[in-house]
N, C-alpha and C positions, 0 to 999 in steps of 0.2 A: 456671363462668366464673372465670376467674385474671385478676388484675393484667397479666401477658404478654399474655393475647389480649386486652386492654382498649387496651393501648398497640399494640399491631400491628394492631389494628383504627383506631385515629384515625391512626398513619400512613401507614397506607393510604389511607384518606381522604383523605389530606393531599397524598399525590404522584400517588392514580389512577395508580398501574404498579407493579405485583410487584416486577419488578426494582428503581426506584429504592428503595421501602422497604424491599426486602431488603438493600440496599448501606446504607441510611442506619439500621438497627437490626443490622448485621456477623452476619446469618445467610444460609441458602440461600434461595432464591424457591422450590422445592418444602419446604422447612419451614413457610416464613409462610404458603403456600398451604395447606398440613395446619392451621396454628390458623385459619387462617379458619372453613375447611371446619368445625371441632369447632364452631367458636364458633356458626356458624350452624344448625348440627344441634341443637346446644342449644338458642337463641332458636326453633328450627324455623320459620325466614323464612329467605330468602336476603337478604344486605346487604348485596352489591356484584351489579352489572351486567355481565356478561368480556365482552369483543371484542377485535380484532385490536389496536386499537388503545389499550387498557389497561381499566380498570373504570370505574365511576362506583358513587354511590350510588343505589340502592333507595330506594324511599319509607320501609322498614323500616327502612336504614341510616341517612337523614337524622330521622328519628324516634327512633333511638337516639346518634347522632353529640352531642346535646347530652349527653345524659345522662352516657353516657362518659367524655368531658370532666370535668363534675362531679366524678365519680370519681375520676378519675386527680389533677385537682386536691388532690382533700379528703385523699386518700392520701396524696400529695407532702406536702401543710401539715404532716399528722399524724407522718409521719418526722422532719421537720426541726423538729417540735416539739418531738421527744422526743429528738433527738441533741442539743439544744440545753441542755434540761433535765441530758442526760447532761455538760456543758460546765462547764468553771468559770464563774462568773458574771463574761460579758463580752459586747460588743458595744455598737453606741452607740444613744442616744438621742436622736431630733431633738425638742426643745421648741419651740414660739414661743410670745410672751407680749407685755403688753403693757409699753414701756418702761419707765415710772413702777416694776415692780415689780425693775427692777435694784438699787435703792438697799435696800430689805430684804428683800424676799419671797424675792429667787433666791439670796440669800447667805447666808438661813439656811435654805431648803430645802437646798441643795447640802452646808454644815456641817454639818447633820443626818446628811444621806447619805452623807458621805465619812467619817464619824467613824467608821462601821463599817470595818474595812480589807478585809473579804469583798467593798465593793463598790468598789476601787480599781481595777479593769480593765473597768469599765463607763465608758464614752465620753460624755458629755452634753454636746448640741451644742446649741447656744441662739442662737438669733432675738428680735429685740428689733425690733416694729415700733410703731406709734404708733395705732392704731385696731380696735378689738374686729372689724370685719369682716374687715381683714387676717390676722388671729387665724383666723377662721371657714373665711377661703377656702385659706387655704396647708392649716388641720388637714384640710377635705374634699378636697384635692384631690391631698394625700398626700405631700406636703412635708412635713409634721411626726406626729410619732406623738402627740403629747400637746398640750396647749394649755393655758395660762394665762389667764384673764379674767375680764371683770366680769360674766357669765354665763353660764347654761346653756345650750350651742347645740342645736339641733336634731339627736336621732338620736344621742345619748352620751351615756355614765356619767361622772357629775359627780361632783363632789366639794368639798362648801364646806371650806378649808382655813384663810382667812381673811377679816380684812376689811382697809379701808380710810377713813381720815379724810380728807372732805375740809375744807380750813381758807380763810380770808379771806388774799390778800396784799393790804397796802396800802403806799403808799409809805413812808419814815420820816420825811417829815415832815408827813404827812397825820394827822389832827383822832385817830384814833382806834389811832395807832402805840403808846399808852402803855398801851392797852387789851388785857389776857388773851382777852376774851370778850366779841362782840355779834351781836345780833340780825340778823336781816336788814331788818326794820323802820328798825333806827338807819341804815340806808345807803340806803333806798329814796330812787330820784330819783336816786343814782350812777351817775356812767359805770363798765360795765362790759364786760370785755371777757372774750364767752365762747368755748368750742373754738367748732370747728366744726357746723355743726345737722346732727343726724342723727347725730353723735356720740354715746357711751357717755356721757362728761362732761356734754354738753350737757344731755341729757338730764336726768340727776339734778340739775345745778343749776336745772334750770326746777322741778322739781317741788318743789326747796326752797322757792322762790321762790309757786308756786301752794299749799302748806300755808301760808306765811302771809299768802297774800290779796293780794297785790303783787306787781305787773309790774315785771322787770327791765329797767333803761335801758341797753339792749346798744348799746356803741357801735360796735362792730367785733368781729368773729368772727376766730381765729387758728387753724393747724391742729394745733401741740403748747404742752403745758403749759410751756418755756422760754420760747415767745416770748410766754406767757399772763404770766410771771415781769414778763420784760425790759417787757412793757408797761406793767405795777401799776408796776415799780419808777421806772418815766419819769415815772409820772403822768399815764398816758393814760386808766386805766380801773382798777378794781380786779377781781380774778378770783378765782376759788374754784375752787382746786387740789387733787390729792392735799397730804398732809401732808409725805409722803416726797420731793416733787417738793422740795421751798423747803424741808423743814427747816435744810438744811445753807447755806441761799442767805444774804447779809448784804445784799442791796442792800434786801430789804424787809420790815415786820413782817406775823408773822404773829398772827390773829386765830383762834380757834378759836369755831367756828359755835352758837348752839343751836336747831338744826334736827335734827329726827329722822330725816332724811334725807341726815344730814352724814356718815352710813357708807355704805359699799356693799360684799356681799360680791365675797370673789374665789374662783372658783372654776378649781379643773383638769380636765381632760377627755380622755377618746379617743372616739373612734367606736366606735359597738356595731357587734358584726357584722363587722369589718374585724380582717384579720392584721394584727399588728404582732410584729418580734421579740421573744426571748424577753427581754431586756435593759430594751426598753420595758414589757411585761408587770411585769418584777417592780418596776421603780422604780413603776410605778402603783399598784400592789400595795400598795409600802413606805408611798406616801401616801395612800391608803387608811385602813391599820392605825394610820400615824401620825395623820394629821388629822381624821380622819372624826368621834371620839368629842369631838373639841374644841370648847367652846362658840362 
């Protein structure tokens, strides 16, 4: 059995008539009819049906039509896996991530990456959405080859590369703007204002709030960390942010937390099991070898 009779057997399949799959693989209709012919001697089933009016498939043929398939698949991948390998290193990479890591994560992953000049014909295309599910659904549904997030999604090799501080904003003329470092204790009974519930954020500032015994006074939910900013800084609520979100911000002071739950990692991902070029293969690779051994 040859790759040829694998491929002239599904487009046969495919058209049910000699003639058009003769026309549509540029050989004769008594040629394709000879690989049939071998191909079925060999399986020794018949795997097409003849009449006047063109073939079908056999019970044999649609028993085999998936398989085939498969085949010609995994062949195809395996070529242009290794013409690719035979290529200079190029082609692009689609990432999403989540925004907060615009301010450091992406501009010292990319620095890292670009310092080598081997990888200057690799394309890196980036997505910046606001929510770890958005994250989840674009990486499965194949919109992005790689993903950035605050964890490990389902059905993919992860990679913790970093973490993440989250800190207290409060306004600058609020009781505790002169302050490096407090509690959660020292604010309970404050208005605050969390992301959205069901949120990645959300989440982790509840469970700061549940290690030390106190319920947050959630005044209003918001659905990004800017407008979590612009609220503290009004004085509507105080929030707990990434660090990276408000470092650079001047409308509010920040407070750095002592909650053990004031980090959160970030992790990178592809799908297991799923193609991706050979472009995104190696920069996963590169972080990998780069971040993996990192505390």
């Amino acid at each position: 059995m040859t790759t040829r009779q694998i491929l002239f057997f599904i487009t046969l399949a495919r058209y049910g008539s000699f003639t058009k799959a003769a026309d549509e693989l540029y050989m004769t209709q008594p040629g394709l009819s000879y690989a049939i012919k071998q191909l079925e001697a060999e399986l020794d089933v018949p795997l097409f049906n003849r009449n006047d009016k063109g073939v079908s498939l056999t019970r044999f043929g649609e028993t085999f039509l998936p398989y085939a398939e498969r085949i010609l698949s995994q062949i195809e991948a395996a070529s242009g896996a290794i013409a690719e390998q035979k290529a200079p290193l190029a082609g692009k990479v689609n990432i999403i991530y989540i925004v907060t890591f615009t301010v450091d994560i992406i501009p010292n992953m990319l620095r890292e990456f670009y310092s080598d000049e081997r990888h200057s014909q690799i394309d890196i295309r980036l997505t910046a959405v606001q929510t770890t599910s958005e994250v989840v659904e674009q990486l499965k549904n194949g919109k992005a080859d790689i993903c950035l997030s605050y964890n490990k999604p389902e059905n993919t090799e992860s990679i913790r590369i970093s973490e993440q501080e989250l800190v207290l904003a409060v306004p600058k003329d609020h009781a505790l703007a002169q302050r490096e470092a407090v509690s959660l204790r020292e604010i309970e009974g404050e208005p605050m204002v969390f992301c959205l519930s069901g949120s990645q954020l959300y989440k982790q500032t509840l469970r700061m709030f549940e290690h030390d015994r106190i319920s947050p006074n959630i005044k209003l939910c918001t659905h990004d960390c800017s407008a979590m900013i612009a609220y503290a800084s009004l004085g509507i609520g105080l929030s707990i942010v990434p660090h990276a979100a408000v470092f650079q911000n001047d409308s509010v002071h920040i407070c750095h937390i002592d909650n053990p739950y004031r980090l959160r990692d970030i992790y990178i991902s592809r799908l297991q099991n799923h193609n991706i070029s050979h472009a995104a293969q190696y920069f996963f690779k590169f972080c990998r070898e780069r971040y993996s051994s990192r505390p």
